[in-house]
N, C-alpha and C positions, 0 to 999 in steps of 0.2 A: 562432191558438189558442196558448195558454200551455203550453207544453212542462217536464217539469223541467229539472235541466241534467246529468243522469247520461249521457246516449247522446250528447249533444252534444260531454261532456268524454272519453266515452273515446275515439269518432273521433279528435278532436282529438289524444291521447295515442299513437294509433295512427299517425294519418298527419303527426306532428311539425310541431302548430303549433299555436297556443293562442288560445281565445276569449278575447275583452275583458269583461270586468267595468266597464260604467261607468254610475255612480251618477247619480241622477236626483235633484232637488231641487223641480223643480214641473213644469208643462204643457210646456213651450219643451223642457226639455232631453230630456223623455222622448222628445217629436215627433224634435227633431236626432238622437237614436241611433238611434229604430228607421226613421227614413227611411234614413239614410246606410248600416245594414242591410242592409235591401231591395234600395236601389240597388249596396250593393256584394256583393249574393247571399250574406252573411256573417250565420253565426248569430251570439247578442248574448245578454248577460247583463245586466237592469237591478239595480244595485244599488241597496238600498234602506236606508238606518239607520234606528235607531226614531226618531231624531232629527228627521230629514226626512221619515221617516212621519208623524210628529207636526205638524208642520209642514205638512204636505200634506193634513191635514184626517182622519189616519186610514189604518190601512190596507186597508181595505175600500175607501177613497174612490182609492188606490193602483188596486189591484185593476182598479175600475170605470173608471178613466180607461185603464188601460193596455188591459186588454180592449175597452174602446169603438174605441179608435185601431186596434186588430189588425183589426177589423173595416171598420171607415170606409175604414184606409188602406189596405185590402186588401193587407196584411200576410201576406206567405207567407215568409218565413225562420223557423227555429226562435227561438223569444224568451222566456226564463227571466226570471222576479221571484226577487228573491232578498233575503230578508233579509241584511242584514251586518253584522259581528259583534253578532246574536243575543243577547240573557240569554237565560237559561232559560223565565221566562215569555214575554219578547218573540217566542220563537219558539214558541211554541204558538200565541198570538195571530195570528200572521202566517200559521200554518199554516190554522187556523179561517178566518181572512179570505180565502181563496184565494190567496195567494202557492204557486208550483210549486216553489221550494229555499230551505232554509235554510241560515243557520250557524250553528249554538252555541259561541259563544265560551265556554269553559270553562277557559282557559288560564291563567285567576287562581287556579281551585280547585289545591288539590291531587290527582295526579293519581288518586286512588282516589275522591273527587267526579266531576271531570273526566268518568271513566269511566261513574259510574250515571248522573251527569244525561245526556252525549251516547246512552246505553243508552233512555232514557225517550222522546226524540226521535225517535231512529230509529225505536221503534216506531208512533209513531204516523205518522210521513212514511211508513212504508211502508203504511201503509194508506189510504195517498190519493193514492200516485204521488208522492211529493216527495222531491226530494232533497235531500242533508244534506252538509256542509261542517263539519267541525271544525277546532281550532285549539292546536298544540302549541307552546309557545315563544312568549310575545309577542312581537306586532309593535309595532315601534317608533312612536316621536311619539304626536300624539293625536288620537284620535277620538273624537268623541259624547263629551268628558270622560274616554274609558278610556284613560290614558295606559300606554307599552310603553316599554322600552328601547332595543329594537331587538335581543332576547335570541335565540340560535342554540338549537336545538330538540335535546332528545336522540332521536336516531334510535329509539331501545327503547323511549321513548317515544311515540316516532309510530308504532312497529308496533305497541302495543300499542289504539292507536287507531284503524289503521287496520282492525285485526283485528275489531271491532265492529261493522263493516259499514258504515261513511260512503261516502260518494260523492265526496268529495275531502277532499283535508286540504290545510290553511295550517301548514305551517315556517317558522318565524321563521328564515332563515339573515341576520340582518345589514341586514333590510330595512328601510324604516320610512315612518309615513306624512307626509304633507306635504313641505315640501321638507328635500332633504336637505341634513346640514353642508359645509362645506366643508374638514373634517376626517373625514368618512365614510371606512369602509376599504374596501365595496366590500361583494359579495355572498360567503360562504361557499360557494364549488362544491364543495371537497372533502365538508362536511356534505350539500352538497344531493344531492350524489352517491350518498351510504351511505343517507341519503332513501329515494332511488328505490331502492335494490339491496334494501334491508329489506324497505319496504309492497311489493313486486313487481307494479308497475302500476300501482297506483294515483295519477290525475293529478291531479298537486299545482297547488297557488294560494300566488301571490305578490301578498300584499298591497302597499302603495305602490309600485304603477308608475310615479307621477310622478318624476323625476329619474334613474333607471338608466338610464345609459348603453344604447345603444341594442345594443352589442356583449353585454354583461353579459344583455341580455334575451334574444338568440338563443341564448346560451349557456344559459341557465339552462332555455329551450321546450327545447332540444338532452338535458336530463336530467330529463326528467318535467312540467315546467311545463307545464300545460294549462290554465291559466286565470290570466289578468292583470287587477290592480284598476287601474282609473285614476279619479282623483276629483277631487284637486288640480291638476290640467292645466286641463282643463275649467272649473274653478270660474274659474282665474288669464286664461285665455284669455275667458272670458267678460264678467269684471269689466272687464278692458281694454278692449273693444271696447266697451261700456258706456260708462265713462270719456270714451275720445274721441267719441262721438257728442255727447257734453254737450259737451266742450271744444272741437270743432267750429260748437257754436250750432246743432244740427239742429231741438232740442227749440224753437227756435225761431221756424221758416220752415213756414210753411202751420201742416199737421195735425200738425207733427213733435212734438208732447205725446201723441199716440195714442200705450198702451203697445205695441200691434202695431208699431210701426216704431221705437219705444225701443228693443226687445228683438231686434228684427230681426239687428242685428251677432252680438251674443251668442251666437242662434241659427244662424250660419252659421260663427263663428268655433268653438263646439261640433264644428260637423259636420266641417269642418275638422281638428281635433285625432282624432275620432273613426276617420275615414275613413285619416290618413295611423298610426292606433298599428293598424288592420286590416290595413295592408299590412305594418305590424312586424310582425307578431305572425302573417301567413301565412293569415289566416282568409276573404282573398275568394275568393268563390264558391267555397264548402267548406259552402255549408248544405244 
């Protein structure tokens, strides 16, 4: 059953160590995370863009694929849909569709927008169990078209957000999505620090997990992080193992043109990525 991800994240927040965020693009990758899951007793957060909602035929058709599979696979760890980064209407839509959490990315408005539309959200998440994710400071690179800098978040500004009652908030401290430069500085701990001391408790989300250093990550669960996106790992691990099955000549011997054994690599080199950022990130058997 579809849980939100509020009691998930504050455990997490509590006993210092953070659930995974990782995004789903069709049938294969939603199966690889929530098996790997299960088998690793660890609660899981699928993230969702309108993007790849779209893409995936809908979010209703989201919804009905994921909830089929909790059932089929007999699915017992806690397992949140999550829209990610949200418009305004995008997340109403998602709410209506059954998705358990959003985010409303509102971090383009100015922050007295910001504030009514994330205001309008929450009301309505709280009347159907959903939890809510907002977002101070963009995150860097690009997603879905919404491109970020990589901008560090003013603290008075995330208190002033978190005080509206969300379920987590995303700080831009330096992060950003896809791979990062090779000019990057690194993550902002001293901001993420004042972060945590401001919103008091409330656990934070770090968007693009892909590429931070593995130290930088414990550090940053060490000061409020309770939930980690990863999207670009997955995709890059996926395509590879893809790649070589072709450049292999599989696609060639016997049935090897069935997309079931096309996609096979993909899906265990998914599981793979998934299973080894759960033991980063502290989450097994913690559901």
């Amino acid at each position: 059953m579809l849980v939100n991800a509020k009691e998930m994240l504050l455990k997490a927040r509590e006993e210092g160590y953070a659930v995974g965020q990782f995004n789903i693009n069709n049938l294969e990758w939603t199966k690889a995370i929530i098996e790997t899951a299960q088998e690793n007793n660890s609660p899981v957060i699928l993230g969702v863009s309108e993007g790849a909602g779209k893409y995936m035929g809908g979010f209703k058709t989201v919804v009905g694929m994921v909830n089929g599979m909790l059932e089929e696979l007999n699915i017992t760890v806690p397992v949140a849909i999550h829209l990610d980064h949200g418009s305004f209407e995008g997340a109403k839509s998602a709410m209506q569709a059954g998705f358990s959490s959003v985010m409303f990315d509102g971090s383009h408005y100015q922050i007295d927008e910001n504030i009514t539309k994330t205001l309008d959200i929450i009301e309505i998440a709280n009347e159907n169990n959903i939890s809510v994710e907002a977002e101070v400071g963009s995150i860097g690179g690009e997603e879905d078209g919404v491109v970020g800098a990589g901008e560090v978040a003013d603290p008075n500004e995330c208190k002033k957000i978190a005080d509206l009652g969300v379920s987590m908030l995303a700080a831009g401290i330096g992060n950003i999505h896809g791979k990062y430069p090779e000019n990057w500085t690194g993550l902002n701990f001293d901001v993420l620090k004042q972060i945590q001391d401001i919103t008091s408790g409330m656990p934070l989300v770090l968007h693009g997990g892909t590429g931070i250093p593995n130290d930088m990550v414990t550090e940053s669960i060490s000061l409020g992080v309770s939930k980690i996106n990863v999207n670009t790992e997955c995709q890059i691990v996926f395509t590879e193992a893809t790649r070589i099955y072709f450049e292999e000549g599989k696609d060639k011997v016997g049935k090897g043109f069935d997309p079931r054994k096309v996609l096979a690599p993909g899906y265990q080199a998914i599981k793979d990525v998934v299973k080894e950022k759960m033991e980063l990130f502290g989450s097994i058997n913690k559901a």
